[in-house]
PyMOL Python script that loads the backbone (N, CA, C, O; Angstrom):
from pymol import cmd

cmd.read_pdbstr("""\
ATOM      1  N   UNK A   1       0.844  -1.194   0.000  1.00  0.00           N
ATOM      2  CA  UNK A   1       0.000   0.000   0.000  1.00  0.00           C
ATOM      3  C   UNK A   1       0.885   1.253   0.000  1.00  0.00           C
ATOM      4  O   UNK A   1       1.892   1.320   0.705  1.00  0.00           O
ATOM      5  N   UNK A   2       0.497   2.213  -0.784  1.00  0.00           N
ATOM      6  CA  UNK A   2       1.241   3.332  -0.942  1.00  0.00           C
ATOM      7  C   UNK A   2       1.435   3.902   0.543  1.00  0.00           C
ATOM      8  O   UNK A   2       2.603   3.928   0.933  1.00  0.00           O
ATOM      9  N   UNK A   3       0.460   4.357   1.413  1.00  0.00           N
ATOM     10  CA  UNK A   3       0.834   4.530   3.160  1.00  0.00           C
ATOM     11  C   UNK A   3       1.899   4.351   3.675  1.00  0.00           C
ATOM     12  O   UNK A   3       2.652   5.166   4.208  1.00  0.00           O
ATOM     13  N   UNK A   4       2.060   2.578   3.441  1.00  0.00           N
ATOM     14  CA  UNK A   4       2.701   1.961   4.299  1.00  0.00           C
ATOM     15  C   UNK A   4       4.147   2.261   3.749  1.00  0.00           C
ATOM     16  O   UNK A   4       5.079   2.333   4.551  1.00  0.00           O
ATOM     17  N   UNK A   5       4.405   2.483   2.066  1.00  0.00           N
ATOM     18  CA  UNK A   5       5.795   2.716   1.770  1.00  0.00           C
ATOM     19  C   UNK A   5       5.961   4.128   2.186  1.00  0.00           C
ATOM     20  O   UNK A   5       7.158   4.293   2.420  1.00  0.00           O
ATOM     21  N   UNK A   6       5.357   5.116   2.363  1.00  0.00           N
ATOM     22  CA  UNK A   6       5.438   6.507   2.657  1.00  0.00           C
ATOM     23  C   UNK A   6       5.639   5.933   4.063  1.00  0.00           C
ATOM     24  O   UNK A   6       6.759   5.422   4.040  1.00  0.00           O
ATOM     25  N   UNK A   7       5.111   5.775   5.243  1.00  0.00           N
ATOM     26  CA  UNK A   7       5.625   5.404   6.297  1.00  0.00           C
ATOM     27  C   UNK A   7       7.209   4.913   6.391  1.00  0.00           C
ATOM     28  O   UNK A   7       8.095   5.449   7.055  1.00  0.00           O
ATOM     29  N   UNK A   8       7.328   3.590   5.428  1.00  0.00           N
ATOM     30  CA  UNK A   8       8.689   3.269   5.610  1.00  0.00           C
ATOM     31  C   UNK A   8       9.629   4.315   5.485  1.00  0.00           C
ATOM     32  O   UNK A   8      10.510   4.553   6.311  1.00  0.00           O
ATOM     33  N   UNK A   9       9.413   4.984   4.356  1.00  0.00           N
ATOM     34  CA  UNK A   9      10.411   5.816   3.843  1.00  0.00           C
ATOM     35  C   UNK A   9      10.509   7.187   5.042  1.00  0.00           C
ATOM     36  O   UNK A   9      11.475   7.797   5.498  1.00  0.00           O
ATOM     37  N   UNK A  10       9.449   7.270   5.205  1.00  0.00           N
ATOM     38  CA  UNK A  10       9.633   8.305   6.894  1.00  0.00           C
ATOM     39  C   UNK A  10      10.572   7.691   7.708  1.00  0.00           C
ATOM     40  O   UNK A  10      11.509   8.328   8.189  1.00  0.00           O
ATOM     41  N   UNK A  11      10.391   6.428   7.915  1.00  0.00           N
ATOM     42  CA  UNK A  11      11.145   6.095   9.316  1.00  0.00           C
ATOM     43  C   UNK A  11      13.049   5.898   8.693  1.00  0.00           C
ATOM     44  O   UNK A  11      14.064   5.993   9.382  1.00  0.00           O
ATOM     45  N   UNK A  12      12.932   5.608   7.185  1.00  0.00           N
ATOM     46  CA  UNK A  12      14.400   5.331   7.116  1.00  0.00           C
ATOM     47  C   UNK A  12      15.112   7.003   7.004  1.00  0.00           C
ATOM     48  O   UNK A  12      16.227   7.160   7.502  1.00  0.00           O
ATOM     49  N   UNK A  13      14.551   7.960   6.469  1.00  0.00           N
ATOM     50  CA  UNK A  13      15.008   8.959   6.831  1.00  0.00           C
ATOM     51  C   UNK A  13      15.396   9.168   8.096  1.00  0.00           C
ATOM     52  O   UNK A  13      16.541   9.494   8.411  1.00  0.00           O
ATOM     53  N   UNK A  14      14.462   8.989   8.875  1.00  0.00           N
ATOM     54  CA  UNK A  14      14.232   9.689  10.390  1.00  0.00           C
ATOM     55  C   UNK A  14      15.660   8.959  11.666  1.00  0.00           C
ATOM     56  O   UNK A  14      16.207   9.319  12.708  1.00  0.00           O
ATOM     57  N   UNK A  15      15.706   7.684  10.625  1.00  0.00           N
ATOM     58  CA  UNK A  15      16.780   6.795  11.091  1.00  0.00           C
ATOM     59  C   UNK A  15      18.362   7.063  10.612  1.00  0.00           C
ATOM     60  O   UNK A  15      19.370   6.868  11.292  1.00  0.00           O
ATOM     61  N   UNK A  16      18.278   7.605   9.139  1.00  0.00           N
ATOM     62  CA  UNK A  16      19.215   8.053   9.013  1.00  0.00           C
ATOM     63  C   UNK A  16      20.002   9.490   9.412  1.00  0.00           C
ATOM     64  O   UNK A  16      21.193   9.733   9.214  1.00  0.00           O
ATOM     65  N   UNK A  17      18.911  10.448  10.084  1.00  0.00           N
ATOM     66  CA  UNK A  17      19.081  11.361  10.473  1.00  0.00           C
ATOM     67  C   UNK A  17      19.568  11.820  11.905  1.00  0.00           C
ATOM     68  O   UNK A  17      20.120  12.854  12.283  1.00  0.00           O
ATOM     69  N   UNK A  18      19.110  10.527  12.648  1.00  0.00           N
ATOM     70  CA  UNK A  18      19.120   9.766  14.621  1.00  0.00           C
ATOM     71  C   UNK A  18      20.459   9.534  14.245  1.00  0.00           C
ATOM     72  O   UNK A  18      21.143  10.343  14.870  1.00  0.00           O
ATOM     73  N   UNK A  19      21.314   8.675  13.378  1.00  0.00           N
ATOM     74  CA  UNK A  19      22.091   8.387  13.297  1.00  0.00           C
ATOM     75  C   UNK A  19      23.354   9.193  12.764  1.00  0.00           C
ATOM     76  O   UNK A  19      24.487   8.726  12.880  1.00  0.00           O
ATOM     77  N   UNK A  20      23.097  10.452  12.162  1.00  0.00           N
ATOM     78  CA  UNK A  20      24.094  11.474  12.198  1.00  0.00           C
ATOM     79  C   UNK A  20      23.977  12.323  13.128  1.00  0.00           C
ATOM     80  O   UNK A  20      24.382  13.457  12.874  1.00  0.00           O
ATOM     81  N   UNK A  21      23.371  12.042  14.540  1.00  0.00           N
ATOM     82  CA  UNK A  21      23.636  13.240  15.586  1.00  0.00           C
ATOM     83  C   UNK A  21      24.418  12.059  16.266  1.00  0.00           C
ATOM     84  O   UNK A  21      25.186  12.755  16.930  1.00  0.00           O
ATOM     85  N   UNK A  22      24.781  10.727  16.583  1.00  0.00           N
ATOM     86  CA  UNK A  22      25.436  10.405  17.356  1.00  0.00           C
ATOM     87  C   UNK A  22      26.958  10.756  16.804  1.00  0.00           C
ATOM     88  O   UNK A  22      27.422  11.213  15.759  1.00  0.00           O
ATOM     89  N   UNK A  23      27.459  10.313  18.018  1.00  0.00           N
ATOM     90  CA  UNK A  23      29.441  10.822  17.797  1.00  0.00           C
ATOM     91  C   UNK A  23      30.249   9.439  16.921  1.00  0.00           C
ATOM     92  O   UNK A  23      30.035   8.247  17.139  1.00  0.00           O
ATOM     93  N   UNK A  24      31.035   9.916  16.084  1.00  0.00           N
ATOM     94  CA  UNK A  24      31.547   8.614  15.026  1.00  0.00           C
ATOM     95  C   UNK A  24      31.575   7.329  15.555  1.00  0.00           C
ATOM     96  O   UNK A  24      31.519   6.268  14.933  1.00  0.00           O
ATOM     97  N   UNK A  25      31.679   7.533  16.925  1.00  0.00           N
ATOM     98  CA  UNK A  25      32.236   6.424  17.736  1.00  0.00           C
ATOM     99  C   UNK A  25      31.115   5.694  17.687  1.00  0.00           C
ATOM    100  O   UNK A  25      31.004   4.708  16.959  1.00  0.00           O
ATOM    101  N   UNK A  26      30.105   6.171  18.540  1.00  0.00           N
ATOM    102  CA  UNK A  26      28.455   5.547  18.322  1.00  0.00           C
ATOM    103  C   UNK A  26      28.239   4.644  17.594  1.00  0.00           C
ATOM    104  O   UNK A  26      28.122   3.430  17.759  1.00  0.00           O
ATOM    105  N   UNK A  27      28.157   5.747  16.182  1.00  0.00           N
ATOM    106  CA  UNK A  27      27.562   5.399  15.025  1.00  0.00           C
ATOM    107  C   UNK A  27      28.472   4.117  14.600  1.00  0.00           C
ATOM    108  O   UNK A  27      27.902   3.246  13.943  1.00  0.00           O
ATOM    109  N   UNK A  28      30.034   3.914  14.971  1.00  0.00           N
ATOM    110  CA  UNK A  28      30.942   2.711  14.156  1.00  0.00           C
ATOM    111  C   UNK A  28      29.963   1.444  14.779  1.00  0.00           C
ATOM    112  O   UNK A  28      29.251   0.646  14.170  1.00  0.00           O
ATOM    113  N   UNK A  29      30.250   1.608  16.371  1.00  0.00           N
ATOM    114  CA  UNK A  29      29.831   0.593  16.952  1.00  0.00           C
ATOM    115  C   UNK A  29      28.398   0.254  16.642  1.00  0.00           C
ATOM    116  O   UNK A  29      28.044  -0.880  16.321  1.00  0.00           O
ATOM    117  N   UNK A  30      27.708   1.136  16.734  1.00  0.00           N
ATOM    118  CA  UNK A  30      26.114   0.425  16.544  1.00  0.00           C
ATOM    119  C   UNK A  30      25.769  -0.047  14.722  1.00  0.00           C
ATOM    120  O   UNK A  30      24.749  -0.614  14.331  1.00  0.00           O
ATOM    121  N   UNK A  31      26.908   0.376  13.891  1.00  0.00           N
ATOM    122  CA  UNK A  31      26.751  -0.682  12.658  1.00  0.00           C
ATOM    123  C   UNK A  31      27.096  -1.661  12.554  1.00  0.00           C
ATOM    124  O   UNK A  31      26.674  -2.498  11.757  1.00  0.00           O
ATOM    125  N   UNK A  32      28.102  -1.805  13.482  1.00  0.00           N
ATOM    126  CA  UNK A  32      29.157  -3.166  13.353  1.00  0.00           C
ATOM    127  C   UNK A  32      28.246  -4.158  13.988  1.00  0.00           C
ATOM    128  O   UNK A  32      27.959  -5.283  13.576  1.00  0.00           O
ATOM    129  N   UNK A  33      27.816  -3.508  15.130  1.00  0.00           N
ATOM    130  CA  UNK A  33      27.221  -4.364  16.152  1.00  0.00           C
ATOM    131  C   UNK A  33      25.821  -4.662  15.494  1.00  0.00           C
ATOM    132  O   UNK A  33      25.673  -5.658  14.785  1.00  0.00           O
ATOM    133  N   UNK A  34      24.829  -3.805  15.737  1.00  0.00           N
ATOM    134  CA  UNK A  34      23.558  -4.214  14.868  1.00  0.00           C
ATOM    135  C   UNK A  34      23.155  -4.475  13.728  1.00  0.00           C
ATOM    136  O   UNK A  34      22.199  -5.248  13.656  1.00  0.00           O
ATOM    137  N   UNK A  35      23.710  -3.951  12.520  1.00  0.00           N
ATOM    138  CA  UNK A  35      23.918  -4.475  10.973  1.00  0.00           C
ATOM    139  C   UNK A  35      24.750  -5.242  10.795  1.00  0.00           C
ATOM    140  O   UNK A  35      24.329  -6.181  10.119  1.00  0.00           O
ATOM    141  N   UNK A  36      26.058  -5.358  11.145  1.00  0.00           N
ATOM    142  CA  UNK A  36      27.315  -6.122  10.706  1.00  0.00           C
ATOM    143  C   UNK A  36      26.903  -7.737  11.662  1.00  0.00           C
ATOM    144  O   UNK A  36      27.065  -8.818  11.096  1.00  0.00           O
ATOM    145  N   UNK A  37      26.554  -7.686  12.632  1.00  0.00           N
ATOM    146  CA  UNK A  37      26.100  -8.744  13.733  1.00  0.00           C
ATOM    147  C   UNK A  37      27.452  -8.938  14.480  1.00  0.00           C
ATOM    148  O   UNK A  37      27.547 -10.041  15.019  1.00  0.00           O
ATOM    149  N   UNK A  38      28.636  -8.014  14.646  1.00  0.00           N
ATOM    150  CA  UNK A  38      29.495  -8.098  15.387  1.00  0.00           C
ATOM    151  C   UNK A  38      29.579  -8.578  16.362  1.00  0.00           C
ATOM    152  O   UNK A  38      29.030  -7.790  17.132  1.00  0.00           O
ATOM    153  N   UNK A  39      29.980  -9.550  17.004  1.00  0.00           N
ATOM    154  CA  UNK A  39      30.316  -9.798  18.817  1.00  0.00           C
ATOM    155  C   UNK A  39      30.666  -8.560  19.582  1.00  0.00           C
ATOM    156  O   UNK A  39      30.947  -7.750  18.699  1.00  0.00           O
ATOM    157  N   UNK A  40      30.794  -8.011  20.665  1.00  0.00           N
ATOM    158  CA  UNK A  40      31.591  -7.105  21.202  1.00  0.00           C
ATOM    159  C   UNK A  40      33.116  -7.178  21.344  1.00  0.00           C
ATOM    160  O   UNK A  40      33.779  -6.216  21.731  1.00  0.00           O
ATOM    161  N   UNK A  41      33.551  -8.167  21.067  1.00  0.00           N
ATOM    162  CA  UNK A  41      34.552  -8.736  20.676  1.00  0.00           C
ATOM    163  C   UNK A  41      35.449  -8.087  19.363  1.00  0.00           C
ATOM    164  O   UNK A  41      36.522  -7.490  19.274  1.00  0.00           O
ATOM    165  N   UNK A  42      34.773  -8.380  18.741  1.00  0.00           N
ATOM    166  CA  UNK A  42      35.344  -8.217  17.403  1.00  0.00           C
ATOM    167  C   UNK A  42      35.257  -6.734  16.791  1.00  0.00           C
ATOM    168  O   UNK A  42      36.051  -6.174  16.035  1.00  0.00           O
ATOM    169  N   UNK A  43      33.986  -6.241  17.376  1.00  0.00           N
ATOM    170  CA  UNK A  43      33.729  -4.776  17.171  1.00  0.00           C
ATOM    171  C   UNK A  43      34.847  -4.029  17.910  1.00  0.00           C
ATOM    172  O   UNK A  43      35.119  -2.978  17.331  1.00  0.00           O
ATOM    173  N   UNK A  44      35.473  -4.217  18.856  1.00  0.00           N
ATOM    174  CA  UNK A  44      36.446  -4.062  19.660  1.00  0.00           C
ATOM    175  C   UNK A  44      37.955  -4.077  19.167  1.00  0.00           C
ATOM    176  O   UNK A  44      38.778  -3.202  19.438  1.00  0.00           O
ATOM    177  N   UNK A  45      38.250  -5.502  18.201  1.00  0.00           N
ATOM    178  CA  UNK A  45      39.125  -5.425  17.664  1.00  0.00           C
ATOM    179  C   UNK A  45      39.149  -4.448  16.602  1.00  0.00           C
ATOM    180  O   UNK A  45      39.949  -3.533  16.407  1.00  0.00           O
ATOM    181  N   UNK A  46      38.186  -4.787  15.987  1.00  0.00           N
ATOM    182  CA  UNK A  46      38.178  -3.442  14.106  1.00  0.00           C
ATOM    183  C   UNK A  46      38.346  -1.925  14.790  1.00  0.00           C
ATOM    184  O   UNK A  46      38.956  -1.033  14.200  1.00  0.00           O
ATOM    185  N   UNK A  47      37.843  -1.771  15.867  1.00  0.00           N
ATOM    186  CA  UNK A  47      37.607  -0.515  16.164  1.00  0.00           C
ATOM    187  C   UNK A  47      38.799  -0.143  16.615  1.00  0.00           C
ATOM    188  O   UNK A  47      39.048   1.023  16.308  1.00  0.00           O
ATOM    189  N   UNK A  48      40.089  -0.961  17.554  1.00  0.00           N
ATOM    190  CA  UNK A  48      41.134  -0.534  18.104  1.00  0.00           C
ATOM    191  C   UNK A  48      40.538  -0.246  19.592  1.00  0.00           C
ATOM    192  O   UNK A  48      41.369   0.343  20.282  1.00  0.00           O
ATOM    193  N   UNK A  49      39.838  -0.397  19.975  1.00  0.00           N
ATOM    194  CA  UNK A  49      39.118  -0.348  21.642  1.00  0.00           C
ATOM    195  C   UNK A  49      39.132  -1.153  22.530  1.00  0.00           C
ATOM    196  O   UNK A  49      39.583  -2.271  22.279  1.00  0.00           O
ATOM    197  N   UNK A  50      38.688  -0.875  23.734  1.00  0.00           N
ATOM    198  CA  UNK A  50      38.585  -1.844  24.793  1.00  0.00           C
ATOM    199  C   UNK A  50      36.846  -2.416  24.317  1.00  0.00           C
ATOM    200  O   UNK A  50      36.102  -1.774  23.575  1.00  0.00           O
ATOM    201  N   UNK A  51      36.512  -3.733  24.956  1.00  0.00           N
ATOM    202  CA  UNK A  51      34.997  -4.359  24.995  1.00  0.00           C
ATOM    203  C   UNK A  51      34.589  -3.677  25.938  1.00  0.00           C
ATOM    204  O   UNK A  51      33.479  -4.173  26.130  1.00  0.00           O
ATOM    205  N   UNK A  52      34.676  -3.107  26.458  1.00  0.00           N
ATOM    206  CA  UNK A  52      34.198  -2.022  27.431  1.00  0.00           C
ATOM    207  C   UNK A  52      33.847  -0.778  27.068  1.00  0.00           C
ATOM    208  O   UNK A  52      33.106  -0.213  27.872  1.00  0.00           O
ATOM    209  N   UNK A  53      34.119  -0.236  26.205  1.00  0.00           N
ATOM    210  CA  UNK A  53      34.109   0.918  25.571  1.00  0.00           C
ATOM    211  C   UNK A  53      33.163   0.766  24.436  1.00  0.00           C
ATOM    212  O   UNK A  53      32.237   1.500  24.092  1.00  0.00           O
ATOM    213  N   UNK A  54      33.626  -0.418  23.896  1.00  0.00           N
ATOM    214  CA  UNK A  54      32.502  -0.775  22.915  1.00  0.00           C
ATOM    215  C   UNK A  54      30.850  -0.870  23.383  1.00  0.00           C
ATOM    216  O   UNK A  54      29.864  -0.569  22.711  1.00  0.00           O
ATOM    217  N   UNK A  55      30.913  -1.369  24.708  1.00  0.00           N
ATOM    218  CA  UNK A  55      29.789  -1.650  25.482  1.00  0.00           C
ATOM    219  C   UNK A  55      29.317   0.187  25.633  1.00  0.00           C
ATOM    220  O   UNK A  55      28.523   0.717  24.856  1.00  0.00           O
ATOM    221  N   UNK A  56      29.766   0.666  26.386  1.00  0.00           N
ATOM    222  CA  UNK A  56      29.298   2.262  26.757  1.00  0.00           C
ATOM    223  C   UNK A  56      28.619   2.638  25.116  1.00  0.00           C
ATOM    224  O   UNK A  56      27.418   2.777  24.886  1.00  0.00           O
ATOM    225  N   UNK A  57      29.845   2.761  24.006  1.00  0.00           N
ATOM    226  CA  UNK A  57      28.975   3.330  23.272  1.00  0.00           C
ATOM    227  C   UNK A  57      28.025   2.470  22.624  1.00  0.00           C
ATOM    228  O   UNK A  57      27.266   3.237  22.031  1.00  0.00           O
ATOM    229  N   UNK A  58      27.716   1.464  22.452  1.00  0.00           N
ATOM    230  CA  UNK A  58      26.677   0.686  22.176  1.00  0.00           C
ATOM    231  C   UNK A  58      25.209   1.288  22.723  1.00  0.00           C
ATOM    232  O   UNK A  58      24.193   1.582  22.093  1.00  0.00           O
ATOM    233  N   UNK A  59      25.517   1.351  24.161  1.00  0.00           N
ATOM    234  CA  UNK A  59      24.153   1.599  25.362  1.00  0.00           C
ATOM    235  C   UNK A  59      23.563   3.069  24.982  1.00  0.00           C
ATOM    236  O   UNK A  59      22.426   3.526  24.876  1.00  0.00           O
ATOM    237  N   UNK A  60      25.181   3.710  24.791  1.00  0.00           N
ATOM    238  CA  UNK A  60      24.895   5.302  24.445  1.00  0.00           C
ATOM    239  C   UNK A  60      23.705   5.723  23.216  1.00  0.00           C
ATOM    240  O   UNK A  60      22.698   6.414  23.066  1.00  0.00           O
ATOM    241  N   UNK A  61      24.553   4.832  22.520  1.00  0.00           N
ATOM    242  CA  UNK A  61      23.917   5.108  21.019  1.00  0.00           C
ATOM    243  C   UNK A  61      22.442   4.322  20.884  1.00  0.00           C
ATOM    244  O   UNK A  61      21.733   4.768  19.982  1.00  0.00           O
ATOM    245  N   UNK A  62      21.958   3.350  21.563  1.00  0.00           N
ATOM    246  CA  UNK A  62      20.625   2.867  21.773  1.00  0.00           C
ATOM    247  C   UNK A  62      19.737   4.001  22.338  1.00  0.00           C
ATOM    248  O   UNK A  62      18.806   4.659  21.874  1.00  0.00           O
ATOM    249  N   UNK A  63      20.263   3.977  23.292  1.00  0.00           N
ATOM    250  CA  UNK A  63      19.512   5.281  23.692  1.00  0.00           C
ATOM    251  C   UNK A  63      19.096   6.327  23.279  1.00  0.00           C
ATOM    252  O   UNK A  63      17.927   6.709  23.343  1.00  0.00           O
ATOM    253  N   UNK A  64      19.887   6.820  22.876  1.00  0.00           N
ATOM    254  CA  UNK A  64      20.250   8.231  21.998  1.00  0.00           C
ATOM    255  C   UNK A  64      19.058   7.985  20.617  1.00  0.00           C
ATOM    256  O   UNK A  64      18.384   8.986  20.373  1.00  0.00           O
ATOM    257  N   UNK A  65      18.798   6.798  19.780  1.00  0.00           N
ATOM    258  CA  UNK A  65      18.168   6.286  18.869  1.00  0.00           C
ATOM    259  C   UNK A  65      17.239   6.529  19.105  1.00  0.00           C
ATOM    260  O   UNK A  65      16.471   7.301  18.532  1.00  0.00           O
ATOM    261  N   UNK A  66      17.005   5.500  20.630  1.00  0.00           N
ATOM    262  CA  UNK A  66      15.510   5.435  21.044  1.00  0.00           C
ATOM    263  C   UNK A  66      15.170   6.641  21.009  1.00  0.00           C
ATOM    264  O   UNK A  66      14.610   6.831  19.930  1.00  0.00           O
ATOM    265  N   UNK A  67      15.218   7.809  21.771  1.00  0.00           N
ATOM    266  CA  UNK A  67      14.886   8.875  22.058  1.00  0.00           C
ATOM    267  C   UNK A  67      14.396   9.723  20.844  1.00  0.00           C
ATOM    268  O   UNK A  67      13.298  10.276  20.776  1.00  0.00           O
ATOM    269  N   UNK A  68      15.115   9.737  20.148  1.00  0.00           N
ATOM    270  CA  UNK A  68      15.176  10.030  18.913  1.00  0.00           C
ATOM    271  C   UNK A  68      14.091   9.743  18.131  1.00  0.00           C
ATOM    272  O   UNK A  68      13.374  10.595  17.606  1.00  0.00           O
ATOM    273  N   UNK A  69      13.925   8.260  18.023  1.00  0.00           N
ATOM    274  CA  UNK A  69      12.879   7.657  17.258  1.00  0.00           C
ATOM    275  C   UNK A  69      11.369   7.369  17.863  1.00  0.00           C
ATOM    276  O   UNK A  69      10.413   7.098  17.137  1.00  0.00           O
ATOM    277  N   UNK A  70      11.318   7.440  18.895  1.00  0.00           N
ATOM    278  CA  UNK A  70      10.260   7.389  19.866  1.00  0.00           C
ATOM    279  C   UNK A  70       9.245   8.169  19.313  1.00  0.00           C
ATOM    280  O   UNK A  70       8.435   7.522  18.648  1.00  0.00           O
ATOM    281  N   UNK A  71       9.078   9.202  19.382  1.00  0.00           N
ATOM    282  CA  UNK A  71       8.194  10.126  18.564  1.00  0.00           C
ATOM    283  C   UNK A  71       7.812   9.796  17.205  1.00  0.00           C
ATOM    284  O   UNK A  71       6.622   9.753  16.891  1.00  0.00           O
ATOM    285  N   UNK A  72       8.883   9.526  16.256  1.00  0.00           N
ATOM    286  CA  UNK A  72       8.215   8.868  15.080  1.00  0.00           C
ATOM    287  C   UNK A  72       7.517   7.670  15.048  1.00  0.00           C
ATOM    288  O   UNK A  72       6.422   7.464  14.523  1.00  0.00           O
ATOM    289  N   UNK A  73       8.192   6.938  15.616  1.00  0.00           N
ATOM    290  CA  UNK A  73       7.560   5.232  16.130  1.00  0.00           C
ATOM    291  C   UNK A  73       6.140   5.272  16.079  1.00  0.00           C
ATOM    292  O   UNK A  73       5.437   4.801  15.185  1.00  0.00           O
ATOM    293  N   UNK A  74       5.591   6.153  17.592  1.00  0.00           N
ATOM    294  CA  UNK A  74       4.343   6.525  18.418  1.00  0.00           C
ATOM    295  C   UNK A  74       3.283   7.285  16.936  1.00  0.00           C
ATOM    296  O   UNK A  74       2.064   7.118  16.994  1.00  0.00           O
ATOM    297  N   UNK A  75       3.766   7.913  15.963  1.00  0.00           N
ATOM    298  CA  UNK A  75       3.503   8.452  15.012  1.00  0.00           C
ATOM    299  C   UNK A  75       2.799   7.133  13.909  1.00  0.00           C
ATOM    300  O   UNK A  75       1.674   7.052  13.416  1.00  0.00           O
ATOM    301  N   UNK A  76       4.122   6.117  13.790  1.00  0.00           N
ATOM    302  CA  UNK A  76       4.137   5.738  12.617  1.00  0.00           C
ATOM    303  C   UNK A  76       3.097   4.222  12.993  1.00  0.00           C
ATOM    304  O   UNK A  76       2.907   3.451  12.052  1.00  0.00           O
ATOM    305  N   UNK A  77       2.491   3.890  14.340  1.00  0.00           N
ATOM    306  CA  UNK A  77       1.581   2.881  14.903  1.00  0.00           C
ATOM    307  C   UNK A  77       0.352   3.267  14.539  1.00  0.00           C
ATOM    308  O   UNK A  77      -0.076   4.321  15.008  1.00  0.00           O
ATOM    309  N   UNK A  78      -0.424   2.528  13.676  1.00  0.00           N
ATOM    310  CA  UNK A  78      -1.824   2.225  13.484  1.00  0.00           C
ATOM    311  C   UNK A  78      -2.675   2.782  14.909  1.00  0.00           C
ATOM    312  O   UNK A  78      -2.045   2.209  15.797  1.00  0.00           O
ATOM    313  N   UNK A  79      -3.574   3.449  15.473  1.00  0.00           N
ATOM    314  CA  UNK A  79      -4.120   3.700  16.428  1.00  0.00           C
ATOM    315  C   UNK A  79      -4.697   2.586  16.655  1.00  0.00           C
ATOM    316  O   UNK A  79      -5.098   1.955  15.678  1.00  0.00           O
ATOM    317  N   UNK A  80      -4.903   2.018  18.064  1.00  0.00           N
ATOM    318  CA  UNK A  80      -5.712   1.257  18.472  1.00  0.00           C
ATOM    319  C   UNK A  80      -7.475   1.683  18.719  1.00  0.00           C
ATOM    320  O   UNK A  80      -7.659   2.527  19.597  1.00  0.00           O
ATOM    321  N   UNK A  81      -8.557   1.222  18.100  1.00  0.00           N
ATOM    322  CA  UNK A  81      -9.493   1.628  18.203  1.00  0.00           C
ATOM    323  C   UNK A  81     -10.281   1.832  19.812  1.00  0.00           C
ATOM    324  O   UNK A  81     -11.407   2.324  19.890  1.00  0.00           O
TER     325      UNK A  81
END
""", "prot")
cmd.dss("prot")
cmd.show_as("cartoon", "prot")
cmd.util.cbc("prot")
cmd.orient("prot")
C-alpha cells in the first residue's frame, strides 16, 4: 500500500538522520554491532578499543536512537481503536 511505503520511507530517513547526531564512535559501533552482527569482541578489535568501551557506546547510542525515534515510532503505529 502506498501509506505503508510513505511510512517506511519516513522512518528510514528519520533513522538516518538519529544516526548522524550520534558521535563517530556511536555510530561505528552500533553498525558493526547491529547491521554487521558483530560480537563485542570483534567490534572491539576493528575498532582498536577496549569491549568495554565498545559496550558504553553501544548503550549510548541505543539510547540516543531510542529517544530520537520514539516520537516517530508513536507516530508511525496504526491507532488502536
Amino acid at each position: 500500500a502506498p501509506e505503508v511505503e510513505y511510512v517506511a520511507q519516513e522512518l528510514r530517513g528519520k533513522v538516518a538522520e538519529a544516526l548522524q547526531s550520534l558521535s563517530e564512535r556511536q555510530r561505528q559501533v552500533f553498525i558493526l554491532r547491529e547491521w554487521r552482527g558483530m560480537s563485542i569482541k570483534e567490534t572491539a578489535l576493528t575498532l582498536g578499543c577496549s569491549e568495554n568501551s565498545v559496550k558504553q557506546h553501544h548503550f549510548r547510542a541505543l539510547r540516543e536512537l531510542r529517544n530520537q525515534l520514539a516520537e516517530v515510532w508513536e507516530h508511525a503505529q496504526p491507532t488502536t481503536p
